[in-house]
C-alpha positions in Angstrom: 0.0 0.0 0.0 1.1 3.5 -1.2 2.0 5.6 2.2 -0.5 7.8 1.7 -3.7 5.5 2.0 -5.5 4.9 5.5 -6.4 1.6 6.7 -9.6 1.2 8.1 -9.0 0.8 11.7 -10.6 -1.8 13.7 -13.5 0.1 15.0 -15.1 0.6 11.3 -14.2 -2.7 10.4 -16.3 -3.8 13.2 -18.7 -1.7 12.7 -19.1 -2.6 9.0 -19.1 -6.4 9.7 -21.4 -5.6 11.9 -23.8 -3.5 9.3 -23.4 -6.1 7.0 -24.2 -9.0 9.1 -27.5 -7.4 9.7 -28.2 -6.6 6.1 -27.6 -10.2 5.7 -29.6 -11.2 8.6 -32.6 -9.0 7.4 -32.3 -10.7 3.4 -32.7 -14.0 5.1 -35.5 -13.3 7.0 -37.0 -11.7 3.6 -36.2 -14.7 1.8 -37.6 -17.1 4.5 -40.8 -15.0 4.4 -41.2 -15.3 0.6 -40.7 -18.8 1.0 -43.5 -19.2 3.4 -46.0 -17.3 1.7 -45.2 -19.3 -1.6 -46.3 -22.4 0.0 -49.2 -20.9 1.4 -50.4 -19.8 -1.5 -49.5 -23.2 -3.5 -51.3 -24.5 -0.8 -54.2 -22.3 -0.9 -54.8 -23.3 -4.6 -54.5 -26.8 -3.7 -57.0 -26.6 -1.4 -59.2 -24.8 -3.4 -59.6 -27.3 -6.2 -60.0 -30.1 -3.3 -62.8 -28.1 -2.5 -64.0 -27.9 -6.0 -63.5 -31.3 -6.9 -65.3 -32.6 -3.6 -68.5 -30.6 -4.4 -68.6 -32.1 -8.1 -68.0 -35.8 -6.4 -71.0 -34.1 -4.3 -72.9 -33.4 -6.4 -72.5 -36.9 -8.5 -73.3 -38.6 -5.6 -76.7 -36.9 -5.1 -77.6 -37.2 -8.9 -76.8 -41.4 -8.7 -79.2 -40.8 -5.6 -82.0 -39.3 -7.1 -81.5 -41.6 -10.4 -81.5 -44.7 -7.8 -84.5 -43.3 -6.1 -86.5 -42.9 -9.5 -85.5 -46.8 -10.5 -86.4 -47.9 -7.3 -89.5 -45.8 -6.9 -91.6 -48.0 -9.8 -90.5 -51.2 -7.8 -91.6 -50.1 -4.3 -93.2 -46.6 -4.3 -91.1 -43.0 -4.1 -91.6 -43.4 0.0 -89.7 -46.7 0.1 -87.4 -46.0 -1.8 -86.3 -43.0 -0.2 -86.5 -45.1 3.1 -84.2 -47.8 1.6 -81.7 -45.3 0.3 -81.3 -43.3 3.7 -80.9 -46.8 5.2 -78.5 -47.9 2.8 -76.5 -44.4 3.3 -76.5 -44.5 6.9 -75.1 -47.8 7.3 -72.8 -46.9 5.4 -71.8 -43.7 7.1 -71.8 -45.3 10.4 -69.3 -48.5 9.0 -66.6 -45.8 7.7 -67.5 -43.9 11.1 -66.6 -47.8 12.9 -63.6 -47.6 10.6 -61.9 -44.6 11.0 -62.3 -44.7 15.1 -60.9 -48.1 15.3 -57.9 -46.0 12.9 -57.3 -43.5 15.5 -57.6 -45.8 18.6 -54.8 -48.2 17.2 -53.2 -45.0 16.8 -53.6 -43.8 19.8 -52.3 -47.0 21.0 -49.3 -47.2 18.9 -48.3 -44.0 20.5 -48.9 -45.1 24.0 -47.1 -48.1 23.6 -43.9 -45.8 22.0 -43.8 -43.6 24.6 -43.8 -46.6 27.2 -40.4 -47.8 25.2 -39.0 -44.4 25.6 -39.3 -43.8 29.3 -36.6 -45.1 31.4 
């Protein structure tokens, strides 16, 4: 170096490290926030046409209903075969009910039992 230059002295070297270890800070908290609000809103539209496609299976469901009630209707009379229907329907509901609470209590379980192999 030429005599005539200054070297930074310690102080400002400090105090730019310092400066620029919060600019960095700052850009990764920017970045990190981006990132989150990406997902959400992938996740958003994700959910959204979930929705979508559940109301159109929905909406299936209820026409092959009403078609099933019509057909069955000239066999047993429109009460019956609404009666039948809701019968058939509700069993059904209550076995995936049956099924999905036996799921979470051999969950449940599973847990349980891997907390009791953790503890000393």
């Amino acid at each position: 170096m030429a005599r005539g230059e200054n070297k930074p002295g310690l102080t400002e070297l400090l105090t730019r490290l310092f400066e620029e270890g919060q600019q960095l800070a700052k850009a990764e908290v920017r970045l990190a926030k981006q990132t989150v609000y990406d997902r959400i809103r992938r996740a958003r539209t994700a959910a959204l046409l979930l929705l979508a496609a559940f109301v159109l299976v929905q909406a299936g469901v209820v026409a092959l209903l009403v078609g099933l009630v019509i057909a069955l209707a000239k066999v047993t009379g429109p009460a019956w075969a609404g009666v039948i229907l809701l019968a058939i329907g509700l069993a059904l509901a209550g076995l995936l009910a049956l099924v999905a609470y036996r799921l979470i209590l051999s969950e449940r379980a599973r847990r349980q039992a891997g907390h009791r192999k953790e503890a000393p």
